[in-house]
TITORMI-244478 format. One record per residue (C-alpha): residue in three letters; x, y, z. Coordinates in steps of 0.2 Angstrom, whole numbers, padded with zeros to 4 digits, always signed. Layout:
# TITORMI-244478
ALAXYZ/...
***
This chain:
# TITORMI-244478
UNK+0231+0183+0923/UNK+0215+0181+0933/UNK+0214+0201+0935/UNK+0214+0201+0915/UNK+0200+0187+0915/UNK+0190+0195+0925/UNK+0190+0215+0915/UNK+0185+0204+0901/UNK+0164+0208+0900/UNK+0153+0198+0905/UNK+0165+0188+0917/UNK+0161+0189+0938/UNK+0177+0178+0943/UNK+0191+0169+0937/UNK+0206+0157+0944/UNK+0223+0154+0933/UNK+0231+0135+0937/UNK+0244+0127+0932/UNK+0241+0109+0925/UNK+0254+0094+0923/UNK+0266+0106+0922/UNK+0265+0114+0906/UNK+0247+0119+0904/UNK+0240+0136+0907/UNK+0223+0134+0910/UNK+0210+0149+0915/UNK+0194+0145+0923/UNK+0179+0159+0923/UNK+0163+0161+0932/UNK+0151+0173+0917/UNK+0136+0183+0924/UNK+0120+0173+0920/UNK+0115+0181+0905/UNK+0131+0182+0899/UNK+0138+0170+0885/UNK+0157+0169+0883/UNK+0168+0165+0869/UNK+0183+0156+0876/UNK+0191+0158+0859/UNK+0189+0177+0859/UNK+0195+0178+0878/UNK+0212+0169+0874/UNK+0212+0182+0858/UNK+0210+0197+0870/UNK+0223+0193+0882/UNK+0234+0189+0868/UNK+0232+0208+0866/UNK+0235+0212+0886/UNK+0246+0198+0891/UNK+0264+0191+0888/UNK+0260+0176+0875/UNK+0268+0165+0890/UNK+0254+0171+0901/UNK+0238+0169+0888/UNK+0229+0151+0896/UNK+0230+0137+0882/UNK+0214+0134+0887/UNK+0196+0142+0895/UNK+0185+0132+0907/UNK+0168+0142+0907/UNK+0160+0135+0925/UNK+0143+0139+0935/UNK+0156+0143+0950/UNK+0172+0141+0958/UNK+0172+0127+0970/UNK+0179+0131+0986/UNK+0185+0120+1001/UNK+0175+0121+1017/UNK+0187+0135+1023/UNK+0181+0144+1009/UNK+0196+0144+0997/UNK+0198+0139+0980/UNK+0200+0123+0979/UNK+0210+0117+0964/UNK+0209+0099+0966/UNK+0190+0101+0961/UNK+0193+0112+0944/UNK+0190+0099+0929/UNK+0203+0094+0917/UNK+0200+0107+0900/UNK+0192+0097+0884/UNK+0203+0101+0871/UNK+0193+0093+0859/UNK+0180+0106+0856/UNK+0191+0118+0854/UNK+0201+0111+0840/UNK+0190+0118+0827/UNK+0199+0137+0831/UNK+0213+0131+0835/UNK+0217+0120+0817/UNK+0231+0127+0806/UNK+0223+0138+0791/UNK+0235+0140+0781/UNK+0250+0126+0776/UNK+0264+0138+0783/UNK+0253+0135+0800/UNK+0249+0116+0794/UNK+0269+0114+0793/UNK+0272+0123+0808/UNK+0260+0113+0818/UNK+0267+0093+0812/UNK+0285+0101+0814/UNK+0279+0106+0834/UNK+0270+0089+0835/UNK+0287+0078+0828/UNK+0300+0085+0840/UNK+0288+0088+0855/UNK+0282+0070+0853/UNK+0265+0072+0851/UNK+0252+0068+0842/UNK+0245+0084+0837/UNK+0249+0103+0840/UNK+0236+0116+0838/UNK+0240+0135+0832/UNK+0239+0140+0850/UNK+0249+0128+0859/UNK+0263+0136+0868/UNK+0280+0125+0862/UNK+0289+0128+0880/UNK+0270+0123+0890/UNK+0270+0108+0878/UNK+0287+0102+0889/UNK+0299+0110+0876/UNK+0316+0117+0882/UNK+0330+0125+0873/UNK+0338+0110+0867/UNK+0321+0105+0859/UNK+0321+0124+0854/UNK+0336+0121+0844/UNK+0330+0105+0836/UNK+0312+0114+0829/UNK+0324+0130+0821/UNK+0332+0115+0812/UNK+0316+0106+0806/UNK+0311+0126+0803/UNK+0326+0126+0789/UNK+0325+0111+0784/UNK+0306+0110+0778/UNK+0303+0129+0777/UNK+0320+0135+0771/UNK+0319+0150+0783/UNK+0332+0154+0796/UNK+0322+0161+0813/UNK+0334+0164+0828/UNK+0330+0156+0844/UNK+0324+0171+0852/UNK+0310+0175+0838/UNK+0305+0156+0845/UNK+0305+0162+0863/UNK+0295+0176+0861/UNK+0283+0168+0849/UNK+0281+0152+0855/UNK+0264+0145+0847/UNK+0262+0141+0829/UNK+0252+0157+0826/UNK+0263+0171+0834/UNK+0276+0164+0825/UNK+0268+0158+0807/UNK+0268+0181+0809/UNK+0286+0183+0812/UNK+0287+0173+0795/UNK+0287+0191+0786/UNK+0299+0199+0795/UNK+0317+0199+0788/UNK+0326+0180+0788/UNK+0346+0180+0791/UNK+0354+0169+0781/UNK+0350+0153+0774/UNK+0363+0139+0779/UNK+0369+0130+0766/UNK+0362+0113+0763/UNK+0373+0102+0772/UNK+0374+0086+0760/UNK+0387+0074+0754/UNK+0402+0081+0751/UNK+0417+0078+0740/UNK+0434+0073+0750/UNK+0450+0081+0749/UNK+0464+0070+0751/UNK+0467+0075+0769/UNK+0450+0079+0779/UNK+0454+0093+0794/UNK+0447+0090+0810/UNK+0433+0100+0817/UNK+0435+0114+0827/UNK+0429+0105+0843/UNK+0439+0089+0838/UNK+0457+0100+0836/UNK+0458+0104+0854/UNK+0454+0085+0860/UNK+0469+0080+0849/UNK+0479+0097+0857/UNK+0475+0088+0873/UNK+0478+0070+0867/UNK+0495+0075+0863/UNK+0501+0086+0877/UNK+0495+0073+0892/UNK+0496+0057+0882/UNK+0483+0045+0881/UNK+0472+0046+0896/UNK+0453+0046+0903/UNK+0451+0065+0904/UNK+0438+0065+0889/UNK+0432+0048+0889/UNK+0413+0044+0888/UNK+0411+0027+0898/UNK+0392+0019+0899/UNK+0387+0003+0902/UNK+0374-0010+0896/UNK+0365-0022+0908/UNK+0358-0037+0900/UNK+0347-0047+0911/UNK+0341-0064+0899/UNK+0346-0076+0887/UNK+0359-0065+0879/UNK+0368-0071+0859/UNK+0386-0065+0862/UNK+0389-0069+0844/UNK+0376-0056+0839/UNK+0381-0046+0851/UNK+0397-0045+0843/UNK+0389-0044+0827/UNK+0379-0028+0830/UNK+0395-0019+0836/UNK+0404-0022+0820/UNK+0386-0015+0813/UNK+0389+0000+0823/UNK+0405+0005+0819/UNK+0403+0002+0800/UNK+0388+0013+0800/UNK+0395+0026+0810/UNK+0412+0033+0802/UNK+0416+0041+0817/UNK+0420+0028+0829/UNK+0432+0021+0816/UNK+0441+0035+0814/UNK+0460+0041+0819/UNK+0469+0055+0818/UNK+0488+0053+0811/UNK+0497+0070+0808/UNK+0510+0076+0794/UNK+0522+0090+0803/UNK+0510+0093+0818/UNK+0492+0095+0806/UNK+0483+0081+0810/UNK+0469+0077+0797/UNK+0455+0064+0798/UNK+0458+0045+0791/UNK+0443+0031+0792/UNK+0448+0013+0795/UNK+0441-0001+0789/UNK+0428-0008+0799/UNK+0438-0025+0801/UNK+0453-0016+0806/UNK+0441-0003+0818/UNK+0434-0016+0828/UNK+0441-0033+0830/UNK+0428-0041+0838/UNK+0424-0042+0857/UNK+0437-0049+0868/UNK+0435-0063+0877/UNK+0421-0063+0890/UNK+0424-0059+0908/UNK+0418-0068+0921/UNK+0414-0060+0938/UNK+0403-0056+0953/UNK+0395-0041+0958/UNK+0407-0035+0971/UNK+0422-0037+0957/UNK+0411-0029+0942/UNK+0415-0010+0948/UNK+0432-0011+0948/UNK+0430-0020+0931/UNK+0420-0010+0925/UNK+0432+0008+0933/UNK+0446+0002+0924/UNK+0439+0000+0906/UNK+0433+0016+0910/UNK+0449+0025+0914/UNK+0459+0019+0900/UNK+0467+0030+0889/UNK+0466+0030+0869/UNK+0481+0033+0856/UNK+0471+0044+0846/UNK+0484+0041+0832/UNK+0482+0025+0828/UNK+0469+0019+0841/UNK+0447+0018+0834/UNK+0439+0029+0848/UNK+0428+0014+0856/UNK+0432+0000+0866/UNK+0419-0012+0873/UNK+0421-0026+0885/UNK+0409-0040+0890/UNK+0406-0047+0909/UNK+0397-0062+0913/UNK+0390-0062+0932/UNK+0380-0078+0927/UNK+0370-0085+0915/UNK+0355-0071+0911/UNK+0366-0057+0917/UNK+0378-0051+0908/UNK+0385-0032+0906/UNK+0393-0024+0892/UNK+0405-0007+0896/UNK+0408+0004+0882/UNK+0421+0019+0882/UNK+0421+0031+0866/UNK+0433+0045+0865/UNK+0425+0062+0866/UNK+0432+0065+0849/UNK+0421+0055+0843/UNK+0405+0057+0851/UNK+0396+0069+0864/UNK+0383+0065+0876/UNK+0370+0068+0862/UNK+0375+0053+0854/UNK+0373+0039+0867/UNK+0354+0040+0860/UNK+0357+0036+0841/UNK+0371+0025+0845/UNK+0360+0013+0859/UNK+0347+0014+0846/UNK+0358+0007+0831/UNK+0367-0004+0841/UNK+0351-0013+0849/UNK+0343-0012+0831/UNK+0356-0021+0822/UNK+0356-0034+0838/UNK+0339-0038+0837/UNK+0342-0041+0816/UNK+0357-0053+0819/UNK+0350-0061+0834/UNK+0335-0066+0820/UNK+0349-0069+0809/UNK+0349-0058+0797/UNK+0358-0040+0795/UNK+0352-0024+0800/UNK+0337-0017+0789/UNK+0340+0004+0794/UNK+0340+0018+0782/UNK+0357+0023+0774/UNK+0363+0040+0784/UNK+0360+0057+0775/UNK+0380+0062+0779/UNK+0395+0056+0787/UNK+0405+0068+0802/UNK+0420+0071+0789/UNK+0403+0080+0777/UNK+0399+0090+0793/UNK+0415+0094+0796/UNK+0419+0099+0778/UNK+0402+0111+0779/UNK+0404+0117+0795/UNK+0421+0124+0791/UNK+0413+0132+0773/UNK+0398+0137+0785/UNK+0408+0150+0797/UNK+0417+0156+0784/UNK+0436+0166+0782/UNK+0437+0176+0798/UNK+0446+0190+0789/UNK+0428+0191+0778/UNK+0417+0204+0789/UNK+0402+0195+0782/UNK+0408+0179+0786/UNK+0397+0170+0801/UNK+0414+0167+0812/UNK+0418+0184+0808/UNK+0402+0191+0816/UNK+0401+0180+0830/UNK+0417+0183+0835/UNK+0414+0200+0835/UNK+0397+0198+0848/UNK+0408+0185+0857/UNK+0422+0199+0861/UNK+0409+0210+0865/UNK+0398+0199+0878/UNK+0416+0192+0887/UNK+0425+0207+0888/UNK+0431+0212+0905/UNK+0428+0193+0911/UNK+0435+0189+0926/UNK+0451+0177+0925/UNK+0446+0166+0936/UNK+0433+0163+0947/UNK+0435+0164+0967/UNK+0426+0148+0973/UNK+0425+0143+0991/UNK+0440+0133+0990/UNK+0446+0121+1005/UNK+0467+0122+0997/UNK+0475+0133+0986/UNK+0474+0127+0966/UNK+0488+0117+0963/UNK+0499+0121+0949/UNK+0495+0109+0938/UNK+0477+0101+0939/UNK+0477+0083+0942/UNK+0458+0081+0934/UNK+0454+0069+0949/UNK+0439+0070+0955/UNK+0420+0063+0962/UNK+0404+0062+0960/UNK+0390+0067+0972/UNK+0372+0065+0969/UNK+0356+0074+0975/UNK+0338+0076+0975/UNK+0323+0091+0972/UNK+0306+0085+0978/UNK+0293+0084+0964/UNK+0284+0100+0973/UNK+0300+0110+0970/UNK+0303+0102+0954/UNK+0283+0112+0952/UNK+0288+0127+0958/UNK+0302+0129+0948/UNK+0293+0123+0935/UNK+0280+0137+0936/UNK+0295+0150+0940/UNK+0302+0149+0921/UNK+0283+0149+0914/UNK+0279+0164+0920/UNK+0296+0172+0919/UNK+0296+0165+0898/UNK+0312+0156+0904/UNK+0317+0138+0902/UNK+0323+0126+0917/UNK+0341+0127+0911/UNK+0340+0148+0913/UNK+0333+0146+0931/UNK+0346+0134+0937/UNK+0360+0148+0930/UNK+0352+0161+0938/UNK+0351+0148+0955/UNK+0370+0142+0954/UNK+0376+0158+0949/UNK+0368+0168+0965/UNK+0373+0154+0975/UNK+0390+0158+0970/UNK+0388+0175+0972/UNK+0382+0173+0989/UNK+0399+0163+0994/UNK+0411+0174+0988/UNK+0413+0173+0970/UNK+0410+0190+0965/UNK+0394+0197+0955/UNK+0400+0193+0939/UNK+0400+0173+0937/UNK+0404+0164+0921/UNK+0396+0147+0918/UNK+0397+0136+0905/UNK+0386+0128+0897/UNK+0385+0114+0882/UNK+0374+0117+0866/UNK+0369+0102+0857/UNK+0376+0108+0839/UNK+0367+0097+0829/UNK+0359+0113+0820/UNK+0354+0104+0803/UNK+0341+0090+0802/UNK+0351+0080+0793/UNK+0364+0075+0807/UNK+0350+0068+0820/UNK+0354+0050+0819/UNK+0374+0054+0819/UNK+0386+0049+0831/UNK+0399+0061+0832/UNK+0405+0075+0842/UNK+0393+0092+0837/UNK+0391+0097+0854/UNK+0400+0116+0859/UNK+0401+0124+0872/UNK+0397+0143+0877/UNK+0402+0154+0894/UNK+0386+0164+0900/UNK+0387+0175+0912/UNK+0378+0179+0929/UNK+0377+0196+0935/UNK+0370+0199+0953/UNK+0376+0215+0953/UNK+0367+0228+0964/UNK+0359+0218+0973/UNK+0345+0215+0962/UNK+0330+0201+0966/UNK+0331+0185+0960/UNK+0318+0191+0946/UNK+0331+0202+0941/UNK+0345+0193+0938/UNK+0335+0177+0931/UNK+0329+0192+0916/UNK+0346+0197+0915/UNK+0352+0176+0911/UNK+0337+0176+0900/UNK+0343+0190+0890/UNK+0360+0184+0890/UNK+0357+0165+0886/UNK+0346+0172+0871/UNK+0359+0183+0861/UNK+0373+0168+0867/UNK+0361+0153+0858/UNK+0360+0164+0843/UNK+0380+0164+0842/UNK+0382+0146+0843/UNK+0391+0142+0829/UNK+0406+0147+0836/UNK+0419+0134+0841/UNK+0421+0137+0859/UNK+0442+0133+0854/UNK+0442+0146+0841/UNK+0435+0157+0855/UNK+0447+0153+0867/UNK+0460+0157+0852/UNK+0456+0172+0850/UNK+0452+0179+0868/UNK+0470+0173+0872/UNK+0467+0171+0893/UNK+0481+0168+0902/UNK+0484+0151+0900/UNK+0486+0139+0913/UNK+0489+0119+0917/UNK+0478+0123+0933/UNK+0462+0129+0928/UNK+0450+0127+0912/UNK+0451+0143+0902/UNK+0434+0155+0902/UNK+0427+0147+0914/UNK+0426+0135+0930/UNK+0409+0129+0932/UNK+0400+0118+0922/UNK+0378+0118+0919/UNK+0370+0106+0909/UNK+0348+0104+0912/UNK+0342+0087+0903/UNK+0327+0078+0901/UNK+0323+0060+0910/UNK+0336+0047+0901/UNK+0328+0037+0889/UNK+0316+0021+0898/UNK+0325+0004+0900/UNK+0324-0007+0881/UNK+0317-0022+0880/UNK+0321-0034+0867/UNK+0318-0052+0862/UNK+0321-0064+0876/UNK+0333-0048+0884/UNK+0329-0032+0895/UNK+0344-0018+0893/UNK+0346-0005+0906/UNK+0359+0009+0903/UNK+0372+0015+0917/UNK+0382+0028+0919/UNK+0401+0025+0922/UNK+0409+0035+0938/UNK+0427+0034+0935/UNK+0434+0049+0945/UNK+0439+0062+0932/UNK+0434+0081+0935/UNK+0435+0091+0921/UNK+0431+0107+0928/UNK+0432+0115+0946/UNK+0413+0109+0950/UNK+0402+0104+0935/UNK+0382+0100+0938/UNK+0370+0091+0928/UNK+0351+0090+0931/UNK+0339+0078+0925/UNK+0319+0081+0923/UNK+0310+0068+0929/UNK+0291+0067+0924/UNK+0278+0057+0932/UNK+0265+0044+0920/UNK+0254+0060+0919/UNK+0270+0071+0913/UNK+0268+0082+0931/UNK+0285+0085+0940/UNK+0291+0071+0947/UNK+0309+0079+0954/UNK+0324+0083+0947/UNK+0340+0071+0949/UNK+0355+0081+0955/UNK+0374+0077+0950/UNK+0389+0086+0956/UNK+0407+0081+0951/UNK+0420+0091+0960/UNK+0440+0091+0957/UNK+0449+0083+0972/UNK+0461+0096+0969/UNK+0449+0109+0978/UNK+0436+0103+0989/UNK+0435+0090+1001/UNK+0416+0080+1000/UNK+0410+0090+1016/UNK+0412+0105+1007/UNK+0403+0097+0989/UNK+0388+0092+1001/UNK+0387+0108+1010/UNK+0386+0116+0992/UNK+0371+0104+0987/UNK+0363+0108+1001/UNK+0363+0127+1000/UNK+0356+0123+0983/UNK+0343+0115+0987/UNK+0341+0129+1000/UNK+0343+0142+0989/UNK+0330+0133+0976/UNK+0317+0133+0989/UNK+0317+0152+0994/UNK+0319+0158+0975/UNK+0303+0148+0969/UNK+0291+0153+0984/UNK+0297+0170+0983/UNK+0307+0175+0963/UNK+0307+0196+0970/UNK+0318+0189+0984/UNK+0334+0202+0984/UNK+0350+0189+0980/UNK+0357+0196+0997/UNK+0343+0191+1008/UNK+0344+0173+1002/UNK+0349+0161+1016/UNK+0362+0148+1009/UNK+0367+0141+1029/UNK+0365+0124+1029/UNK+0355+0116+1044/UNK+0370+0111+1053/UNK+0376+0129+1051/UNK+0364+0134+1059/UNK+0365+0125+1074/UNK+0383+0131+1076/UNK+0376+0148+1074/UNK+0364+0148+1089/UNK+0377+0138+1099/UNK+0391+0151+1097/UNK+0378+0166+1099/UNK+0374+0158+1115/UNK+0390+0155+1121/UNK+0393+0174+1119/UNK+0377+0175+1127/UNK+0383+0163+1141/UNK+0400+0176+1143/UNK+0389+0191+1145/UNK+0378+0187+1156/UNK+0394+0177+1167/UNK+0399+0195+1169/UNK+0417+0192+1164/UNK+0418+0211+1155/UNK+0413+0222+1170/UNK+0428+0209+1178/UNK+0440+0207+1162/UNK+0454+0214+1174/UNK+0452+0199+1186/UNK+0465+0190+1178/UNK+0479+0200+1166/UNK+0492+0191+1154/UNK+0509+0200+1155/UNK+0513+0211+1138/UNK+0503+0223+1127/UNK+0486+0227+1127/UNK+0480+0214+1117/UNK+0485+0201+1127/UNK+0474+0206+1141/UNK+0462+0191+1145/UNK+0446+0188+1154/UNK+0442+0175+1164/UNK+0425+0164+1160/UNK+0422+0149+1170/UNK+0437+0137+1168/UNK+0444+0147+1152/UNK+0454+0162+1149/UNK+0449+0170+1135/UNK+0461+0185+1129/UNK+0456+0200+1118/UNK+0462+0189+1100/UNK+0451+0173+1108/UNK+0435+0185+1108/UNK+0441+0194+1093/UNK+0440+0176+1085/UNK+0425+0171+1091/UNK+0415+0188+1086/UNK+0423+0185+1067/UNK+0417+0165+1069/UNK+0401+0172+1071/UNK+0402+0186+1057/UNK+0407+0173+1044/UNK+0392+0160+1049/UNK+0380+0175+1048/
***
């Protein structure tokens, strides 16, 4: 970037920095009778550059400022002013005016100009996804995600506007009822599961709620019976005629009771309170999805655990559920009932639209029909099952027990990695794949890794504010085959991730229909590891006279082999402030050692790939410290043997039997042939 600055005329020197994370910013030194147009700089680079790698900004300076050593010194380069730039960078035309309030809403800001780069700005794939939606919604135009990644400011993309649109998506709106509503495609499966194990915490989505103040329990009580009637999905179960189960929706009364009487403990008692609400099952037949209990430690502290049934709700909509919920408590804690805006749609409307979306598979046309067809193509050959570094053999029948572990990046590797998907084009979620997948690679998993990965599935506007479950899931695949640097394969993910978010609509059930691997009770089908990347949860709520902080539940379930989540943490100024590891692991499989060792060669990993991304994947380190250690002691040991000069004397001592039962003497052991043999393959492994 700085090479390109500085061909441009009349410029002497230039110096590219990254600023709070998401800003570009190019900084340039012109000859003194020189007179530079920063807005016709950033247009030439356009021209030269990757949009990714075009500045969102030009600093003209009198010089660079250097530290006493003589080197740039960043800290001393001023903060851009946007503000006398905005005159060419204001939309021109409405498509670009729409463009630029649609950027502004789901990026959160209060203004976008036709330059700002959508991924600088803090967006990511999931926001990604939202902006096509608003894109359909307001523009009536389908642009696929990738079109977005490569034309990621309001003006490259307002172009891409003329180019040929794939179909428009029908408008998803109220829809009539037949007498029997079908489940979705994601919710068929749950029920699948619900029946074969019986009612049990597999798929169940425990939170809690701590309330520190004067708490209402009667509103309290009140709001959740807001919630469920507003939502029909948590009052919803799941009866079937002849096996075909179909959706019915309760009354609010008979959904949701009322709370149960409230339970008084301390905080030493409240986890195991709290683990068993979590762990119990749900009677999807006959039983609403959502269960809430109320614990009293004292006075002004109280907590409130909530457990809702996957089927009814995915992590996507713990944010409009919170929302409605302390909404409708802070309406009937005044007295009065909740005020909120009537939803667009119901999940039965979504469901109903999304079957009519995909279409008849036997319809060549039809969307299902040609996303299956990329589907087969992108999975074929994939590997049955992915070789892990397992401490016991899978056992036949998976006993979903499992742990969580948590972790830690520093905010300066948060930084780097930060900078790694900028310049690369990528997002945070494709580095961390191309990370976990090498990792893998590097322990023995082979060079073709399957991961998966949830995508929001909320792709219409109109099902925002909805509880339900939308989310699906897709296998990506790693390939670190022939040795390639860490560059390399992260371009291969991005090309990968790219065509695999533009064939989301596919139910990752039907796809595990059609694919038909061997089936097993041991292992998740497709895949065994689990990636989710997410932004920071949302801040502690304050209400009236009441301050709400949000938990997570830990109840020892493992859905899959190893499944990790990150979470982006931002400082005040929006620069990296770390990333919050979580690593759940099945019992069956890995002892904790094993789960901490693999965190740590993560973390290890992370740390080589963003100082160095043309690192070759073979080259990459993954010892742990304490590895290490053992290394250097065993190499000195065989040192220690050597220079004892046992081999010149292996003959001093010989064990009756065959050759390889000849022994050598060091110190006050006797070490045979299958003893060194050992020791040398110890070694081999370690290294």
């Amino acid at each position: 970037i700085e090479t390109a600055l500085t061909t441009q005329p009349g410029i002497t020197q230039a110096a590219a920095v990254v600023r709070d994370e998401h800003q570009l910013i190019g900084y340039i030194v012109p000859t003194q009778d020189a007179m530079p147009d920063p807005a016709r700089i950033r247009r030439a680079l356009s021209a030269a550059l990757p949009d990714y790698m075009v500045p969102s900004a030009i600093v003209v300076l009198d010089r660079l400022p250097l530290t006493s050593n003589g080197k740039l010194d960043r800290k001393a380069l001023p903060a851009p002013d946007f503000s006398d730039a905005l005159g060419d960078r204001a939309p021109r035309t409405p498509r670009e005016e729409l463009l630029c309030d649609l950027f502004a809403e789901v990026l959160e800001l209060p203004q976008v100009g036709i330059d700002d780069n959508f991924f600088e700005l803090g967006g990511h794939s999931l926001l990604a996804t939202r902006l096509i939606s608003r894109i359909r919604t307001g523009l009536g135009t389908e642009i696929p995600l990738r079109v977005l990644f490569e034309a990621p400011t309001v003006a490259a993309l307002a172009e891409r506007f003329d180019e040929p649109a794939e179909d428009v998506r029908p408008e998803l709106v109220p829809a009539r009822r037949p007498d029997e509503v079908p489940l979705s495609f994601a919710q068929r499966r749950l029920w699948f599961l619900n029946q074969l194990e019986g009612p049990s915490p597999t798929y169940n989505i425990p939170f809690a709620l701590r309330l520190s103040g004067r708490l209402d329990p009667h509103a309290l009580d009140a709001a959740l019976a807001d919630l469920v009637t507003r939502h029909e999905s948590l009052r919803t179960v799941f009866p079937d005629h002849s096996g075909v189960p179909h959706q019915v929706v309760l009354d609010p009364a008979d959904a949701f009771p009322g709370l149960a009487e409230t339970v008084r403990t301390g905080e030493a008692e409240l986890p195991e309170h709290l683990e068993e609400v979590a762990r119990q099952g749900f009677d999807l037949a006959v039983e609403a999805p959502l269960r809430a209990r109320l614990f009293r430690l004292a006075a002004d502290e109280h907590v409130l655990a909530v457990v809702i049934h996957h089927i009814a709700a995915d992590g996507e909509s713990v944010s409009p559920l919170l929302t409605d919920l302390l909404e409708a408590y802070r309406a009937r804690s005044g007295g009065a009932a909740p005020s909120w805006a009537a939803l667009p749609v119901q999940y039965a409307d979504y469901t109903l639209w999304h079957h009519a979306l995909l279409g008849d598979e036997s319809d060549p046309d039809s969307l299902a029909s040609r996303q299956l067809d990329y589907w087969r193509e992108a999975l074929a050959g994939l590997p049955e099952e992915t070789p892990l570094p397992h401490d016991r053999p899978r056992p036949a029948v998976a006993s979903r027990r499992g742990e969580l572990l948590r972790f830690r990046l520093s905010p300066e590797l948060h930084r780097r990695l930060s900078e790694v998907a900028r310049t690369s084009g990528s997002s945070m979620f494709m580095v961390m794949q191309a990370a976990l997948g090498s990792l893998l690679g590097r322990l023995g998993s082979g060079t073709d890794i399957p991961i998966g990965s949830p995508v929001a599935g909320r792709s219409d506007a109109a099902l925002d504010g909805l509880v339900g479950f939308f989310v699906n899931t897709l296998v990506l695949r790693v390939d670190i085959s022939g040795n390639p640097s860490f560059g390399d394969v992260l371009a291969r993910v991005r090309e990968m991730d790219l065509a695999g978010f533009a064939h989301q609509d596919l139910p990752f059930e039907r796809l595990v229909e059609v694919l038909n691997p061997v089936r097993s009770m041991a292992r998740h089908p497709l895949f065994q590891v689990m990636l989710t990347v997410q932004d920071e949860p949302r801040p502690t709520v304050e209400l009236p006279g009441l301050r709400v902080g949000v938990e997570t539940l830990p109840f020892g379930v493992a859905k899959f082999d190893l499944s990790m989540a990150l979470t982006e943490h931002a400082g005040p100024d929006g620069a990296p402030a770390g990333i919050g590891g979580l690593l759940e692991f099945a019992h069956d499989l890995f002892d904790r050692q094993t789960a901490e060792d693999l965190t740590a060669r993560f973390v290890r990993l992370l740390e080589q790939v963003a100082a160095d991304p043309g690192v070759r994947v073979d080259e990459i380190d993954v010892l742990t410290e304490g590895e290490h250690q053992r290394v250097l002691s065993e190499w000195n040991a065989t040192d220690r043997e050597l220079e004892s000069g046992c081999l010149p004397d292996m003959f001093e001592s010989v064990v009756a039997g065959s050759p390889e039962r000849t022994a050598v003497v060091v110190g006050d052991e006797t070490l045979t042939y299958a003893d060194l043999n050992h020791r040398a393959n110890r070694l081999a492994h370690l290294l």
